[in-house]
N, C-alpha and C positions, 0 to 999 in steps of 0.2 A: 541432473537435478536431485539435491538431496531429498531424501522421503522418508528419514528416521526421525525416528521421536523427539519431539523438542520443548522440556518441560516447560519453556517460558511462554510457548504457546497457551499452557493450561491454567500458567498465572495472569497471563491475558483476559482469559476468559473469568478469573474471579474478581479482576475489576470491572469486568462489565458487568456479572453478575451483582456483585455486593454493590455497585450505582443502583442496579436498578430496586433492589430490595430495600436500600434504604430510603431511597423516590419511593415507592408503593405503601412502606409499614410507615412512610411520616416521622424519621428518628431522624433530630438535627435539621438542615434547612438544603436538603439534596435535592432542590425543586428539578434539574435536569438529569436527574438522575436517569430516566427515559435513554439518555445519548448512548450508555449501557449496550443498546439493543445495534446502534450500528455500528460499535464496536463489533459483535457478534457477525452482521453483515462483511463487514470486511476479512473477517476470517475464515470465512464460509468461504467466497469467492476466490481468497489465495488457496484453501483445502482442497475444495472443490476442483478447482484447477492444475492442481497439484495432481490429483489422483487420474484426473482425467488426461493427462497429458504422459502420464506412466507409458503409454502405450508407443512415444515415442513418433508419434506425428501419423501410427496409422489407425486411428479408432474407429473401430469397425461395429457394424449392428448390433453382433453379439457382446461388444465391450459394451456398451451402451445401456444393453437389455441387463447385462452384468451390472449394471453400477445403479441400475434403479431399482434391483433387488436388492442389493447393499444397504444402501439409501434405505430402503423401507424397510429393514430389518435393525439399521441403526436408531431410525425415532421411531416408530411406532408401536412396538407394546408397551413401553412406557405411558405414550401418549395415551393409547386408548384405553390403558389403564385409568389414568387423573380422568379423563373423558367418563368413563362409567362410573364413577366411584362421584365426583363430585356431583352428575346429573341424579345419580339416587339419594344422597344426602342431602343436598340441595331442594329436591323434591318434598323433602320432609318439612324444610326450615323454610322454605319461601311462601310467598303467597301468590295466588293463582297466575297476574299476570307476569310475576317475576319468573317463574317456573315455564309458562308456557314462550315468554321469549329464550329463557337458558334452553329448556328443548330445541328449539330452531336455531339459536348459535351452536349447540352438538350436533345439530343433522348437518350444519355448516363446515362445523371442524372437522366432522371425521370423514370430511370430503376434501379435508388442508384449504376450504376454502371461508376459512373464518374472517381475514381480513375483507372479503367482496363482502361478507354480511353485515358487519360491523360499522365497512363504508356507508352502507346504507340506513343502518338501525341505530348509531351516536358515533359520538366521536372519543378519543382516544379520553380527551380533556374534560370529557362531559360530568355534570355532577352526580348523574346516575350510575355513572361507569361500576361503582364501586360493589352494585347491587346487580352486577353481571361475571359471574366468577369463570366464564369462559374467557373473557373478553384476550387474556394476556397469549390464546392462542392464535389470534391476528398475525405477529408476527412468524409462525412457522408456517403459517398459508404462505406467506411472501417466501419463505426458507425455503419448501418444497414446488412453488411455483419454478422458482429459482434451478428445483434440480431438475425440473421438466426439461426445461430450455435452454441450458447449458453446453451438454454434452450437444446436444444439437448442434448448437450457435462455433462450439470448438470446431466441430468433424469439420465444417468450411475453413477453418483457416490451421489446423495443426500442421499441414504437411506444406506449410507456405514458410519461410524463412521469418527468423525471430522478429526479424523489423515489421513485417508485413501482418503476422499473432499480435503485434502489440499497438500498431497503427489502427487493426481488425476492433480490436477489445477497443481503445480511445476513441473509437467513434461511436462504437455504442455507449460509452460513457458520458462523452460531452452532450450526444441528443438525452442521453437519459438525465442529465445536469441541468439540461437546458429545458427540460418539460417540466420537472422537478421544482426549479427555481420559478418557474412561473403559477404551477398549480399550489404552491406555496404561500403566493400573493393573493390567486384568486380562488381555488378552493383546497383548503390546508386539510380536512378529511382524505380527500383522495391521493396528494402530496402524501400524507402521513401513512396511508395503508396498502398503498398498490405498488405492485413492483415493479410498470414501468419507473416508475418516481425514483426507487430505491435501487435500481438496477448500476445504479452508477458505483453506489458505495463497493455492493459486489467488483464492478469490474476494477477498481482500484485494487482491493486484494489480488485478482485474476492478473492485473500487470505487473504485480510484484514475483507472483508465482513463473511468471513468462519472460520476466527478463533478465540477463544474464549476472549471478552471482557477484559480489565485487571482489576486484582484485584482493590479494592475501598482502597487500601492503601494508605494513604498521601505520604509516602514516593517513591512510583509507581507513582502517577501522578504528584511528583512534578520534579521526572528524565525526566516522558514524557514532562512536559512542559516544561525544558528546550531544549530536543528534538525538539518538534514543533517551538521554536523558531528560533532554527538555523535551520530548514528546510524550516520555515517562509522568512529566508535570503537569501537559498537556491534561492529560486525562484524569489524572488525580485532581487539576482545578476545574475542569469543565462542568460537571457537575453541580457545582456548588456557584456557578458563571451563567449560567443560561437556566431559564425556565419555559412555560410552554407559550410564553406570549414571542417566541424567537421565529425565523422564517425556518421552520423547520420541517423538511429534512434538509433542504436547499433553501439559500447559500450556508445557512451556520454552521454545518453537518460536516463542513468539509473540516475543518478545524481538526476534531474528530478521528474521520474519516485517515484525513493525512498522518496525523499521530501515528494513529492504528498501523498504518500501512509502514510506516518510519518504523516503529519497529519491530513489526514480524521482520524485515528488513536488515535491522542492525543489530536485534537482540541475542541473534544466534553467537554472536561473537562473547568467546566465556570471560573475558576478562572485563566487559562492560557492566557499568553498576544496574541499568535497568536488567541485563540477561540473570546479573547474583538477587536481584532481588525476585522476580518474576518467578525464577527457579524455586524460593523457598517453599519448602515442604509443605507452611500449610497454604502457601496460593496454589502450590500445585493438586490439595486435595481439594479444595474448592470450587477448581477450576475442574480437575474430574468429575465430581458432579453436579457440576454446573446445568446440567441440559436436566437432569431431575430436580433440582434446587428451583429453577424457572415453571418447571410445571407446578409446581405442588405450592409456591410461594402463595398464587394469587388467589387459587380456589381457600386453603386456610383462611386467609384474611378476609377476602368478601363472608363466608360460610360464621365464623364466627363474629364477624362485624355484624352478620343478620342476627345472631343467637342472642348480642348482647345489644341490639339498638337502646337508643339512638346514635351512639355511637361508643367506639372502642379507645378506650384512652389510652395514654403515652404507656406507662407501664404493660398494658394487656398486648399494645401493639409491637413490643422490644420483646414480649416473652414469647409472642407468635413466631415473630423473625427470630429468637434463638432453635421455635421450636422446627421451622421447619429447614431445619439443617440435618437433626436424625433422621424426618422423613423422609428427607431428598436420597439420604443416604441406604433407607431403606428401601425406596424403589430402584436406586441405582444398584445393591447388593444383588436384591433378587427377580428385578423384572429388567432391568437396563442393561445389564453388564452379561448376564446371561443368554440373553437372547438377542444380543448384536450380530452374532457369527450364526443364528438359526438358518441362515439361506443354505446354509452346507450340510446341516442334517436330511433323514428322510425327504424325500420331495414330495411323498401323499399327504405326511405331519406338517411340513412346509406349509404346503397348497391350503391343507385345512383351515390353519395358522392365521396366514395372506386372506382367505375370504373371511373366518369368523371374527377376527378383530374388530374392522370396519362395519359388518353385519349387525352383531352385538350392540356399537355406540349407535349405529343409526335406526335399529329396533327401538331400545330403549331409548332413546331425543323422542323419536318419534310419535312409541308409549305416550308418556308425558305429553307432547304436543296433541294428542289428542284427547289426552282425560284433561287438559286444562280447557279444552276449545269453547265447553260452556261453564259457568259459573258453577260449582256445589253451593247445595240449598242455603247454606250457612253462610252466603256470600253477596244473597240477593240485598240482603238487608248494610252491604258494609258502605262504608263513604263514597261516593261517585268520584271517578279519577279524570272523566275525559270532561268536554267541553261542550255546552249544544248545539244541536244542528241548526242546519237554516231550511227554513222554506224556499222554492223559488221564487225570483224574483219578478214577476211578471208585472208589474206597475208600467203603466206609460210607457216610455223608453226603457227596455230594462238593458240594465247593465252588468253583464254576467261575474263582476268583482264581487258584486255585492250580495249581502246574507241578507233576506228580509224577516225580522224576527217579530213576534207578537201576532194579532189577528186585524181581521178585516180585508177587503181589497181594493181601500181605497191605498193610493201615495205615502208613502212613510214621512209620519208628522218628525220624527228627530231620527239622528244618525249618530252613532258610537262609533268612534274612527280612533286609531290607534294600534299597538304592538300585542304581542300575546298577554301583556298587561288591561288592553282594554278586551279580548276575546274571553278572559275570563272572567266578565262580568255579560259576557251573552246571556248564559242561562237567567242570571237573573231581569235582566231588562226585556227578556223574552216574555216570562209571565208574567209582570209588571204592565207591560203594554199590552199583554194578552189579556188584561183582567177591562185593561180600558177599551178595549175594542179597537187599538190603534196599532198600526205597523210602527218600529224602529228597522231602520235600516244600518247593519253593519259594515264598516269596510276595516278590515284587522287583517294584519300581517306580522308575523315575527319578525324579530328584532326590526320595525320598522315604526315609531316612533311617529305621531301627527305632529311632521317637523320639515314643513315643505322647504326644499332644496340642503338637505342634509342627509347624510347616510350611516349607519353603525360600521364600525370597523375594529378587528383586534387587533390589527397589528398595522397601523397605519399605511395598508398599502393597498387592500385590498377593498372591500364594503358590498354593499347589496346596490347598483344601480336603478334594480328596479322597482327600489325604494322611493327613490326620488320619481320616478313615472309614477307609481301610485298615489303618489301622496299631492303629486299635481293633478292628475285625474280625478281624486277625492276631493280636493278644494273646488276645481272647477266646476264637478257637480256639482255639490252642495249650491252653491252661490248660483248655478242655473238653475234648482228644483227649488222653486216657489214655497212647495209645500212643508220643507225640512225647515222649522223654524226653529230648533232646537240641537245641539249640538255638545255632544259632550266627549271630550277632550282624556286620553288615558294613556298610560305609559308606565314602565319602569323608570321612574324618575329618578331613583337616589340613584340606577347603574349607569347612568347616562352625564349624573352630576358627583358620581362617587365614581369614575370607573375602577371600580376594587369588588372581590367577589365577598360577600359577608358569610361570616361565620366559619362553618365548616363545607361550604360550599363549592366546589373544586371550580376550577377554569379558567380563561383567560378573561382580563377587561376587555369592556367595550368601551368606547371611543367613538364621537362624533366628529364626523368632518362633512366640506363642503369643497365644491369645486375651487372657491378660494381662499379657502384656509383649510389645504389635505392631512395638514400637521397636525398627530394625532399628541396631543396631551389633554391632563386634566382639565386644565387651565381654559384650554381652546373648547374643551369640546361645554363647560359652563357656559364661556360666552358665548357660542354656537346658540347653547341650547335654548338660554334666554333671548337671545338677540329673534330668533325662529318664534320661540312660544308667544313673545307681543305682538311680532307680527302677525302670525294667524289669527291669537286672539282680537286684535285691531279690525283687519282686514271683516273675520265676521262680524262683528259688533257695528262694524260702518254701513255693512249689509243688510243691519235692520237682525240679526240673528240672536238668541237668544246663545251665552257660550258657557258650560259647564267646565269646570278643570276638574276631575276627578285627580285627587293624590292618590300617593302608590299605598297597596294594602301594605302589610308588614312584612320582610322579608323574615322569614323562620332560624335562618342559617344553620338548618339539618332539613331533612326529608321527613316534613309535616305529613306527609301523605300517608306515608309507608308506618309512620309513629302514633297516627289515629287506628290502622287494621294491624298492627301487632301485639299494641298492649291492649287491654279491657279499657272499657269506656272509663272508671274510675281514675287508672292511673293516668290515661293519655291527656287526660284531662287536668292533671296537675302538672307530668311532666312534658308536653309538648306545648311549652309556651317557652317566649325570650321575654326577655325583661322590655320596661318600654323605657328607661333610659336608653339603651341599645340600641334600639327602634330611634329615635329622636337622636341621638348621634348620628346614626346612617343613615338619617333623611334629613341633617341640618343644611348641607350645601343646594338641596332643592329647594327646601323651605324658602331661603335666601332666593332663589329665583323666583317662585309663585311671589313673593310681596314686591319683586321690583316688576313682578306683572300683572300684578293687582295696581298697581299703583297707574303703569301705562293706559290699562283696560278695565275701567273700575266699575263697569257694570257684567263683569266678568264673575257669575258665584264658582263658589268651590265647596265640593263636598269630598269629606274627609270617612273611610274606611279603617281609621282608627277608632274613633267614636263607636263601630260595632264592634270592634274586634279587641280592644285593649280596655281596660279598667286602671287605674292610676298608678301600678305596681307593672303588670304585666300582659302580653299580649297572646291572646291562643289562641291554636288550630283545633281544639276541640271543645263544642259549648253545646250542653246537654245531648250528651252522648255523639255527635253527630262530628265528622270529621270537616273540617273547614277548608283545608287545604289539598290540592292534589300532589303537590313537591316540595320542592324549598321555599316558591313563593307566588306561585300560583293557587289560584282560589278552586275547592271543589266545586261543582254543581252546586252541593247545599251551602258551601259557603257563598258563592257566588251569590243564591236567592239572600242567606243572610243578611247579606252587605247591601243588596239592593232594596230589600225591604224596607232596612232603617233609613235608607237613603228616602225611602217614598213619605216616611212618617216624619222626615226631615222637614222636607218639600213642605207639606201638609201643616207640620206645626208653624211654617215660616209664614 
């Protein structure tokens, strides 16, 4: 098995790199830029396998203990370098709760277990993502998971004949294909971060590394090289082909994946145009420092995307991504490239080495996660970011779904049903009914929409089932409690009748479907939505119900939240607003459904959250000093009372 240097390998790695940097800095329309990273994967798994199989089929405990001291001396001072260095800079430029979640993704990372946190804390695609400058070390959790269980997974099958290494590797790839493709469908977080899911992309490298070399036939290597050429294309189109609404990392990935593997495969051969191009000098430095170029790309960009909110335009973000090319270069000069081969030095400097790395990032995460844990003084007084609580529900039958908000202990006289669009007007309808002496009852679930027998979906394959049970359990209560005579109706409307994300907003659409009609389009999920919204509106109104349609507050298309506690009350206040043209384009396709459901259910009111929130020019998240919003389009606390206040004085004057 050859195991010499193979520069086209290191120009490999600067198209995955340079996908993903130009995905991340937003230069040109590289929405899959992401695919970058399983390039990486597949590389890993033929290296990996490469070196583990040196041993010529008898890998024994001490090769084993050998190569995971390797391994930790090839990424990690680098790593815990970016680790330390971002968490204290970071610490300066964020705000409380931004710092004390980057603490807990570093006590995460510098355990390689960033992608289990991240599973748990957003998703890759999320629109917060960008205010977590750990986040891009997810994938060397999966990297290092990877070399846990590798050299393992080999020691059973190296000294078994090639067919039976390569039979061994294809069956953990097709189960790891086969859970991949499904957690893809139904939960694309876990698909995207864990490496049973991604285990497959590895073993594809791993069977390239296992199986045997192709004959030195001209007429073989001249089929391979046209092979690598179009797989050469492959991955120069892919990119700029797929975005994150794809089933990714399964099935799309294979695409990819296969390329990749096509030509570490056929690129060795010198006379093929992908191995002359891959070879060139500057893919080849690129591709050298490629593993410090990834660390250092994502921390720059969030770090200075904070410095200069609300956001970093096109120019600041080209000049980021030229700049963190010397950086890369500077930690791969003097902390990367130097201290790769440390496992062979002193072994007491070693040992030191090995414990204070790790020691140090999880001291400091730590630090931090604890001086964040309560507010500083200076913070009591800033915009409310979360949601309010509920009392228990102990009325009558209680029903443990339900939030009962406001006071009293008789039966909750109305009920607010709907998605995290209608839970952000809790606080307000809390003290609104608490001021009358009356319970409101909530039933609110994300992305779940008061749209009995329909579900949200991104990528028309998957949805929230227990959407649709909620939201039949919430009708049929309703329509059996006597007492709820009032019912008001909330949602994300324009995302449901827009599925587009606005503004500067990251992530995939959302999409309505039903058991009979799972076809996820625009188109569909309109008619859905309408077809749904008369009926329930109908349904209660025949009930004797009193039916509110709350419209959607104003989507901000930046992080209103973060742009009320960054700048002074003065500025946030001119510059955290969108126009309401803007606003009224990306609510014209609902508008268009409330009037043909006015029209069905015409004793149906509607109260509109524009009326508090926008003035005839523009719409804002901060009005007399107070921040209105928690995100891009979620209402704060006090925006929430805002909005329901004027909602009371509505009522009132009507």
């Amino acid at each position: 098995m050859k195991t010499q240097y193979r520069p086209e390998l290191d120009g490999l790695r600067a198209i995955a790199i340079l996908a993903v940097l130009f995905n991340h800095f937003g230069i040109g329309r590289v929405e899959g830029g992401f695919a970058g990273v399983d390039i990486f994967f597949v590389l890993s798994g033929f290296l990996i396998t490469v070196q583990c199989a040196r041993s010529g089929g008898d890998l024994r405990w001490a090769q084993i203990r050998d190569f995971y001291i390797r391994r930790f001396w090839r990424i990690a001072p680098a790593y815990y370098v970016v680790i330390l260095l971002t968490v204290a800079i970071g610490a300066r430029l964020m705000l409380a709760d931004d710092v004390r979640r980057m603490g807990h993704s570093a006590l995460a990372s510098a355990l390689f277990a960033a992608n289990v946190y991240f599973n748990q804390d957003m998703g890759y695609f999320a629109a917060s993502a960008i205010y977590s400058p750990l986040l891009h070390l997810w994938s060397l959790g999966v990297e290092a998971q990877f070399y846990v269980i590798w050299p393992l997974a080999l020691r059973l099958a190296l000294r078994r004949p090639t067919r039976v290494q390569l039979l061994f590797v294809a069956a953990i790839g097709l189960a790891s294909f086969a859970a991949s493709t499904l957690l893809s469908i139904h939960d694309v977080k876990t698909a995207f971060f864990s490496l049973p899911s991604r285990l497959w992309e590895f073993c594809l490298g791993a069977s390239v590394a296992l199986a045997p070399g192709p004959a030195s036939s001209d007429a073989l290597w001249r089929k391979l090289g046209w092979a690598t050429t179009g797989a050469l294309a492959v991955l120069l189109a892919t990119p700029f082909l797929v975005n994150n609404e794809a089933l990714w990392p399964a099935p799309t990935a294979l695409i990819v994946t296969l390329a990749t593997a096509t030509l570490i495969l056929g690129a060795q051969q010198p006379t093929s145009f992908a191995q002359r191009l891959l070879s060139l000098a500057p893919m080849v430095w690129v591709g050298r420092i490629s593993y410090s170029l990834y660390l250092v790309h994502w921390p720059l960009l969030t770090l200075a995307t904070y410095a200069v909110f609300p956001t970093a335009g096109l120019l600041l973000r080209a000049a980021l991504m030229l700049a963190s090319f010397p950086l890369a270069w500077l930690l791969h000069r003097f902390v990367e490239a130097p201290l790769r081969g440390a496992y062979r030095s002193d072994r007491r400097w070693r040992t030191a080495l090995t414990a204070g790395m790790p020691a140090a990032a999880l001291g400091l995460a730590g630090w931090f996660g604890v001086q964040t844990a309560l507010p500083a003084p200076h913070e009591a007084e800033a915009p409310g970011r979360s949601l309010s609580t509920c009392r228990s529900a102990d009325w009558g039958a209680p029903w443990p779904d339900a939030c009962l908000m406001g006071a009293g202990d008789a039966p909750p006289v109305a009920a607010l049903w709907g998605d995290s669009h209608a839970g952000h007007f809790a606080s307000g309808f809390a003290e609104a009914f608490g001021e009358r002496r009356e319970a409101i009852a909530a039933f609110t679930k994300p992305s779940c929409p008061p749209l009995p027998g329909l579900r949200v979906t991104t990528n028309g394959f998957g949805g929230r089932a227990d959407c649709e049970t909620q939201n039949a359990r919430v009708l049929a209560y309703i329509l059996a409690t006597p007492s709820i005579k009032t019912i008001y109706l909330a949602g994300r409307w324009a995302g449901y009748s827009d599925p587009t994300r606005f503004g500067n907003e990251l992530g995939g659409r959302y999409f309505l479907v039903s058991k009979a009609q799972p076809f996820a389009s625009a188109e569909n999920s309109r008619q859905l939505m309408r077809q749904a919204l008369i009926a329930v509106a109908q349904t209660l109104s025949k009930a004797g119900r009193t039916v509110v349609l709350i419209e959607q507050a104003p989507e901000m298309g930046f992080d209103a939240g973060r742009c009320a506690e960054l700048l002074a009350p003065a500025e946030a206040q001119t510059r955290c607003t969108v126009t309401r043209p803007a606003v009224m384009e990306r609510q014209r396709d609902a508008e268009a459904i409330f009037a043909a459901v006015r029209a069905a259910a015409p004793s149906m009111r509607v109260l509109d959250p524009r009326r508090a929130l926008c003035d005839a020019e523009r719409c804002y998240a901060v009005v007399n000093g107070k921040g209105l919003y928690a995100d891009f389009h979620h209402l704060s606390d006090a925006g929430s009372k805002w909005v329901v206040r004027f909602f009371v004085k509505q009522e009132q004057a009507d």
